[in-house]
DRENLOKOL-711775 format. One record per residue (C-alpha): x, y, z; residue in one letter. Coordinates in Angstrom, 1 decimal. Example, Ala and Ser with C-alpha at 12.3 -4.5 7.8 and 13.67 -1.06 7.14 Angstrom:
% DRENLOKOL-711775
+--------+--------+--------+------+
:     px :     py :     pz : resn :
+--------+--------+--------+------+
:   12.3 :   -4.5 :    7.8 :    A :
:   13.7 :   -1.1 :    7.1 :    S :
+--------+--------+--------+------+
This chain:
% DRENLOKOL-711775
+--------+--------+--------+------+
:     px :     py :     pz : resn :
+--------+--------+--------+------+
:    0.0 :    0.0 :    0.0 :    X :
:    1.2 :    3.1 :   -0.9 :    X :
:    1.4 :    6.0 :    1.9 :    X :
:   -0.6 :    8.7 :    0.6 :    X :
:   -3.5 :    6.0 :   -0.7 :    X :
:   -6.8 :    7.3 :    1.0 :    X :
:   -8.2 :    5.2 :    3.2 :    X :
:  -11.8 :    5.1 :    2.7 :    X :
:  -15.0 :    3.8 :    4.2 :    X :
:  -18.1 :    2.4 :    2.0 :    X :
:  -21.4 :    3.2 :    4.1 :    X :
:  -24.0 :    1.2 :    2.2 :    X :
:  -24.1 :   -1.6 :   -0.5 :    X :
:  -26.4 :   -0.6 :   -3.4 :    X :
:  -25.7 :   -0.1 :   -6.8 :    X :
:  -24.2 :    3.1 :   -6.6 :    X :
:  -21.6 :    2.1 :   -3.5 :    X :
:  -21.3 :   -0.9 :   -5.6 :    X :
:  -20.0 :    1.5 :   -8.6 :    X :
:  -18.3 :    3.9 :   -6.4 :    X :
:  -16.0 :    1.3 :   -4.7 :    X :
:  -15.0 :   -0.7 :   -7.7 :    X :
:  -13.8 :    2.7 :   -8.8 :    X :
:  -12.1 :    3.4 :   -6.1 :    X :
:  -10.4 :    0.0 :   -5.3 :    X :
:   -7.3 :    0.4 :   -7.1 :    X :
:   -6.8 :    3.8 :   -6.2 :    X :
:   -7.2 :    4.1 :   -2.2 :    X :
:   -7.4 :    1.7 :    0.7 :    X :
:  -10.8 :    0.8 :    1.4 :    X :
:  -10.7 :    0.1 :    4.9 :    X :
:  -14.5 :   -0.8 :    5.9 :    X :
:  -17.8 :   -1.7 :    4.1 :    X :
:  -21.3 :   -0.7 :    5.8 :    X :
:  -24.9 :   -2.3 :    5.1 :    X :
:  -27.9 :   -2.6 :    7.5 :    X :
:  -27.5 :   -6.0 :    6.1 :    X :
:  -24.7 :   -8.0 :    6.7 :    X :
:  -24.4 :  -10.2 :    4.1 :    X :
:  -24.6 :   -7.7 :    1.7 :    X :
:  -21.6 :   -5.9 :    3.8 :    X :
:  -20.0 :   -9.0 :    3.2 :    X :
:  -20.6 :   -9.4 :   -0.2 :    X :
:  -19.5 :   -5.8 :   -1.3 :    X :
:  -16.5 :   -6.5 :    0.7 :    X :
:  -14.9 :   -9.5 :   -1.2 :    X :
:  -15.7 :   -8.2 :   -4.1 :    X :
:  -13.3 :   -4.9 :   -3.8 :    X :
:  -11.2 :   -6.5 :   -1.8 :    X :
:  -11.7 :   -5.3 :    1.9 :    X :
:  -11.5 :   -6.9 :    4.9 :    X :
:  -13.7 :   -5.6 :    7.2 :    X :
:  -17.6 :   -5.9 :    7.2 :    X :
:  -20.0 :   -4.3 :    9.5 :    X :
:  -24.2 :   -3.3 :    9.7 :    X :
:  -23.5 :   -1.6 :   13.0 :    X :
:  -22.9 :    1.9 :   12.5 :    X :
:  -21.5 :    2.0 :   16.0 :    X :
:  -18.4 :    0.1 :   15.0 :    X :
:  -17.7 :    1.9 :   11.9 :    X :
:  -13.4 :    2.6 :   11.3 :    X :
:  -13.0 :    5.7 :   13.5 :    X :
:   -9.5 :    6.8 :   11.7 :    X :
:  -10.3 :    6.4 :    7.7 :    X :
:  -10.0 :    9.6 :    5.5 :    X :
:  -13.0 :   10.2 :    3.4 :    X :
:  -16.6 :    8.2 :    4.3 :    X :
:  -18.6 :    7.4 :    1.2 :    X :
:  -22.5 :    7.8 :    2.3 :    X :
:  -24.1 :    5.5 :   -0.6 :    X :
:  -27.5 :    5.4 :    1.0 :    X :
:  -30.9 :    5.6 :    0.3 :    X :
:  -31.6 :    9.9 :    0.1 :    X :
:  -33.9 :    9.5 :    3.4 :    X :
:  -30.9 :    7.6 :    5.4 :    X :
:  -28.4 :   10.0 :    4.5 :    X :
:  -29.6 :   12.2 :    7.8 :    X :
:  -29.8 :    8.9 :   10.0 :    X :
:  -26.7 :    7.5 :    9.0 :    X :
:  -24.7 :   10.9 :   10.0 :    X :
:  -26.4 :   11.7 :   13.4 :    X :
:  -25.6 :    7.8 :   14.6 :    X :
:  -21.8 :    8.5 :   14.1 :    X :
:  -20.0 :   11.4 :   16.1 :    X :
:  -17.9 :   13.7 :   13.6 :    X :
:  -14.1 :   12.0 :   13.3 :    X :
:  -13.2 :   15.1 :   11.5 :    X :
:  -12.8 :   13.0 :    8.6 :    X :
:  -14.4 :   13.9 :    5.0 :    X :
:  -17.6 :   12.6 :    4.7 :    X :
:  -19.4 :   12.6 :    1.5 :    X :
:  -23.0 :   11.5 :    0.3 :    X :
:  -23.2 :   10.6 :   -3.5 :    X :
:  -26.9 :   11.6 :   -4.1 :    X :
:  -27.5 :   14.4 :   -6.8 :    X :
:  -31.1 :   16.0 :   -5.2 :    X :
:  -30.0 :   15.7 :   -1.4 :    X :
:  -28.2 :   19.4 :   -0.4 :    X :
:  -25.0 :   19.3 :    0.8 :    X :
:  -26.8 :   20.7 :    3.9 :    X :
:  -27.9 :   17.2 :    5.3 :    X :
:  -24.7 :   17.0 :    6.3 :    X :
:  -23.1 :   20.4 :    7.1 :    X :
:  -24.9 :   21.0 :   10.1 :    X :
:  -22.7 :   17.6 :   11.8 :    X :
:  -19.8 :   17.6 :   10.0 :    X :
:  -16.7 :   20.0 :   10.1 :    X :
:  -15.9 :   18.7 :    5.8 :    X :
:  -18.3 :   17.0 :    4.1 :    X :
:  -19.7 :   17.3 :    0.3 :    X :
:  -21.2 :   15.5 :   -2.3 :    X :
:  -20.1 :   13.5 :   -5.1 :    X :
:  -22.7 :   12.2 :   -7.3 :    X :
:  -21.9 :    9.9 :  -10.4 :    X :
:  -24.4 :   10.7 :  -12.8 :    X :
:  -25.0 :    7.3 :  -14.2 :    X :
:  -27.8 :    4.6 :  -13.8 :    X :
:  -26.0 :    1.9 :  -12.2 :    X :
:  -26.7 :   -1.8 :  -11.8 :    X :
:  -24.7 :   -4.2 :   -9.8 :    X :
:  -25.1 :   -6.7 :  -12.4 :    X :
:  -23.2 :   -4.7 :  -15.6 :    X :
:  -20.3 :   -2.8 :  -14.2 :    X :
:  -19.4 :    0.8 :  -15.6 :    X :
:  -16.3 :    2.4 :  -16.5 :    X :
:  -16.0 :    5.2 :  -13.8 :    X :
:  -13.7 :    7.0 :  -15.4 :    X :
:  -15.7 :    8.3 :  -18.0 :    X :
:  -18.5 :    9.2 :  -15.4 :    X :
:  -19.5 :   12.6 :  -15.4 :    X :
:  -18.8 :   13.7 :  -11.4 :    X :
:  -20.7 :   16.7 :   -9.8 :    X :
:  -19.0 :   17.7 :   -6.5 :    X :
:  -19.5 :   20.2 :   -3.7 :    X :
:  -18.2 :   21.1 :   -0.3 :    X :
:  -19.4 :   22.8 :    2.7 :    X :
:  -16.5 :   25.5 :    1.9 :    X :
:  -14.2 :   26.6 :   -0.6 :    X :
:  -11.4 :   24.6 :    0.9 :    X :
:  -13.2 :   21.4 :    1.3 :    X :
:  -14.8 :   21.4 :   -2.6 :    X :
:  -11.4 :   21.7 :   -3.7 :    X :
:  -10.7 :   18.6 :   -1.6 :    X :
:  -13.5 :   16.7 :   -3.1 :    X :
:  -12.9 :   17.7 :   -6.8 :    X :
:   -9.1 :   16.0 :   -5.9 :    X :
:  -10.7 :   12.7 :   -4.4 :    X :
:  -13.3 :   12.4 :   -7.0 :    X :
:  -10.6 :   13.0 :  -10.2 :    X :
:   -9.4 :    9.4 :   -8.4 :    X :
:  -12.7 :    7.9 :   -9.6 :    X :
:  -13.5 :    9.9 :  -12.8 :    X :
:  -11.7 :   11.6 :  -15.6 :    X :
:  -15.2 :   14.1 :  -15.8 :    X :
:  -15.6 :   16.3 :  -12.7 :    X :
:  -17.3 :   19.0 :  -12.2 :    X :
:  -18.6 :   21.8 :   -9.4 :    X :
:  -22.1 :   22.0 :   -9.2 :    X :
:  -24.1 :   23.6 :   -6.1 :    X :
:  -27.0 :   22.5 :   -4.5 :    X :
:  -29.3 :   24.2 :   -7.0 :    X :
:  -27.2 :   23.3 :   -9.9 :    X :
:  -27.2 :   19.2 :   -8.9 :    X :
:  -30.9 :   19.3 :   -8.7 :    X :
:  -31.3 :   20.5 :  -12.3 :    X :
:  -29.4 :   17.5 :  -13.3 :    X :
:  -31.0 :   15.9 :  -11.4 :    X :
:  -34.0 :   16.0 :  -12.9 :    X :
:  -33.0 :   16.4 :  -16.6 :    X :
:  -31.3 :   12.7 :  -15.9 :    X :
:  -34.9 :   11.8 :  -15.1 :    X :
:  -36.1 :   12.9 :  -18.4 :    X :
:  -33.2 :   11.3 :  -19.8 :    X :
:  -32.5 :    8.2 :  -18.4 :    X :
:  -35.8 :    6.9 :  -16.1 :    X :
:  -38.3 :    8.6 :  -18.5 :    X :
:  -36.6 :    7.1 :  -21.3 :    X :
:  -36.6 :    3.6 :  -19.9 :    X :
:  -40.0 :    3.8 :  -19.3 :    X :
:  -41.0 :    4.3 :  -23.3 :    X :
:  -38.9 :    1.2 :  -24.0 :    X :
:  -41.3 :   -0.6 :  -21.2 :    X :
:  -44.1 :    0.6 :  -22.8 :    X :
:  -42.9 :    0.0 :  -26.7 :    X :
:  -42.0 :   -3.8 :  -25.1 :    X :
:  -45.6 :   -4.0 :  -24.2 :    X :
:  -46.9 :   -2.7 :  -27.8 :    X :
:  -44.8 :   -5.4 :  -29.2 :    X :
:  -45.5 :   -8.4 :  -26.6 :    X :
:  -49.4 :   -7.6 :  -27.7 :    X :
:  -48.8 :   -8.8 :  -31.2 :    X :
:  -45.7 :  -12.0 :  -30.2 :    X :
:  -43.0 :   -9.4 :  -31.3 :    X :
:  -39.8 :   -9.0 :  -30.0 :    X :
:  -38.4 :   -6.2 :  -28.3 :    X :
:  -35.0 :   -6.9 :  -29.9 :    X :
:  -36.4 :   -5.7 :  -33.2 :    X :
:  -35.8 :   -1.8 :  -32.1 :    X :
:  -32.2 :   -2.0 :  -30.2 :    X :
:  -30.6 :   -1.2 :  -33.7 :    X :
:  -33.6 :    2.2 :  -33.7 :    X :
:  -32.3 :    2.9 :  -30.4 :    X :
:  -28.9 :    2.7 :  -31.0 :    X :
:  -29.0 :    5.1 :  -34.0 :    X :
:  -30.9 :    7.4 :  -31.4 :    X :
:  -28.5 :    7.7 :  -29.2 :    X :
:  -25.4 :    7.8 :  -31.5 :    X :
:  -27.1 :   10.6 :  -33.3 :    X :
:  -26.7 :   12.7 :  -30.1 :    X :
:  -23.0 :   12.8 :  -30.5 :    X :
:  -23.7 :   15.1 :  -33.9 :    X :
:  -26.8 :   16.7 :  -33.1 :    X :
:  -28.9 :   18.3 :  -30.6 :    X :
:  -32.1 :   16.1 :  -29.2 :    X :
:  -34.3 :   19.0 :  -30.6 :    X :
:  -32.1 :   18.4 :  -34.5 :    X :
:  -32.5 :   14.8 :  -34.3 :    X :
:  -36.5 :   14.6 :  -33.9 :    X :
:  -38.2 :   12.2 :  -36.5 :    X :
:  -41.2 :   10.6 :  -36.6 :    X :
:  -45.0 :   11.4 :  -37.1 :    X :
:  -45.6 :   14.0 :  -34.8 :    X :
:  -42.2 :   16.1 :  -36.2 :    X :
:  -43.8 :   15.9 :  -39.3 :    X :
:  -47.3 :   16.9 :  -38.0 :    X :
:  -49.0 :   14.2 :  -39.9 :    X :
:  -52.0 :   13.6 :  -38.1 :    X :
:  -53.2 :   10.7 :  -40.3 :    X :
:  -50.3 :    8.0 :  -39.1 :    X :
:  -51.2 :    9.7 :  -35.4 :    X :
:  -54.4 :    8.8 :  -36.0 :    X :
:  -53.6 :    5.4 :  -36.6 :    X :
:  -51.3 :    4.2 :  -34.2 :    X :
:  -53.9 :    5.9 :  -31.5 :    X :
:  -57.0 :    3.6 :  -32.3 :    X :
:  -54.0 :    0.8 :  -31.5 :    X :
:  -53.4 :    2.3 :  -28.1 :    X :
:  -55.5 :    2.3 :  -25.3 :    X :
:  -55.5 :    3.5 :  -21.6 :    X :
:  -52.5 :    5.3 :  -20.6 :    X :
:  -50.5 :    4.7 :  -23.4 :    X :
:  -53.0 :    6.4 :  -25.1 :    X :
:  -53.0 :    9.5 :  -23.0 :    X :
:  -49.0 :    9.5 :  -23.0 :    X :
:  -49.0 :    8.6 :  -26.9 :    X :
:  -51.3 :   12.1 :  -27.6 :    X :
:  -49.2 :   14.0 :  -24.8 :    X :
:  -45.7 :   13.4 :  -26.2 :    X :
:  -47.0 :   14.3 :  -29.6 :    X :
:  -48.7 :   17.7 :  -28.9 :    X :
:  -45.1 :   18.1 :  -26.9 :    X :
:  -43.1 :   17.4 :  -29.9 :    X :
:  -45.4 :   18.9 :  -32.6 :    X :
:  -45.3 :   22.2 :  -30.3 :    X :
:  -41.4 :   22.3 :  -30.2 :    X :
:  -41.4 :   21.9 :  -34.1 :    X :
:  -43.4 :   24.8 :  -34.3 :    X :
:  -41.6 :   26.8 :  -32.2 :    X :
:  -38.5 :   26.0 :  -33.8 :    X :
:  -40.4 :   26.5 :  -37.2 :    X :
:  -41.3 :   30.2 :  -36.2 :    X :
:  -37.5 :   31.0 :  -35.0 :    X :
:  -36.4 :   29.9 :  -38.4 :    X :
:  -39.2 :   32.3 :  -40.2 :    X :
:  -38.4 :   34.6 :  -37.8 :    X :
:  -34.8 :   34.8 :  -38.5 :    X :
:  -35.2 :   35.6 :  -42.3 :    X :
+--------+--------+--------+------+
């Protein structure tokens, strides 16, 4: 072990601490591993490598350098006040919890929030993670920014404020988005077709992104405005995929427009 190596606690074992620590493995000392559950404690812990396993907050490491709060948002608060401050950096990697749930017990603490879906089961390259960080001062964001560059290549300062907008724009992207694919699996699945038949769609999709803005890359019916084909694929449709189905399309016929009247506008 090298001497300057951080040595680092892992409070929780979820898919993000999961992430986090496989990032971090090769790069500091990681000392302790916490889940209410043991077992899962346990597991996390052979799998990076660590030693010690614990779901008693009471015996966490007292003398580690940086305490990685991988919790669910509402334990982030209950985790903190069950552990006196060690003076120690202590971080929570949530990106719509303040940095405030844990100012008001910790002399340095911050936040360092991978914005990525993560899954225990298919491992991500952290380094190509985009990392929003924040401190409770100047002096201890600077210190975060440091640790996180360990992890990711991508890291950024973002406030409070600045996290949450993220925060929800990964919604639209990410959890929103996964939710169409549910529902085109269902359209498909009606009629014995397989959901493999759009991955190639998809994939174009998202390559296109690289090149273009979302708003550039629209296709499709409602783009187009022809109400005929929307017509169609809505007698198909039926509860709320019927409702979502006529939302999405007045949403992406009324961007069109507007983009349609800057153009005219501009001549």
């Amino acid at each position: 072990m090298r001497s300057e190596q951080k040595r680092v606690v892992i409070v929780g074992s979820g898919n993000v601490a999961t992430s986090v620590a496989l990032g971090l493995r090769e790069e500091c000392e990681l000392v302790q591993v916490y889940s209410r559950h043991i077992e899962n404690a346990q597991a996390l812990a052979s799998k990076v490598g660590c030693a010690d396993a614990t779901d008693d907050l009471r015996r966490l490491v007292a003398d580690a350098d940086v305490y990685m709060v991988s919790v669910t948002d509402d334990a982030i608060g209950e985790v903190v006040a069950s552990v006196p401050d060690n003076g120690a950096l202590w971080l929570h990697t949530s990106g719509s919890v303040p940095v405030s749930a844990l100012a008001g017990a910790r002399q340095r603490c911050g936040v360092m929030w991978p914005m990525q879906s993560f899954s225990k089961s298919m491992p991500v390259s952290m380094a190509d993670v985009h990392v929003f960080v924040e401190g409770n001062n100047e002096a201890t964001t600077a210190q975060v920014a440091e640790f996180a560059g360990m992890l990711s290549r991508n890291v950024t300062v973002a406030d409070s404020a600045k996290r949450k907008r993220l925060h929800v724009a990964s919604v639209f992207a990410c959890n929103f988005a996964n939710h169409m694919w549910t529902l085109a699996a269902e359209v498909l699945e009606e009629s014995g077709l397989s959901f493999d038949a759009l991955l190639p769609l998809i994939r174009t999709t998202v390559e296109k992104l690289e090149h273009l803005r979302p708003l550039e890359s629209q296709t499709g019916p409602a783009a187009r405005g022809d109400e005929k084909v929307m017509r169609g694929h809505m007698e198909l449709l039926t509860g709320d995929k019927r409702e979502i189905y006529a939302m999405l399309s007045r949403s992406i016929r009324e961007s069109q427009r507007k983009t349609e009247d800057n153009g005219k506008n501009r001549v």
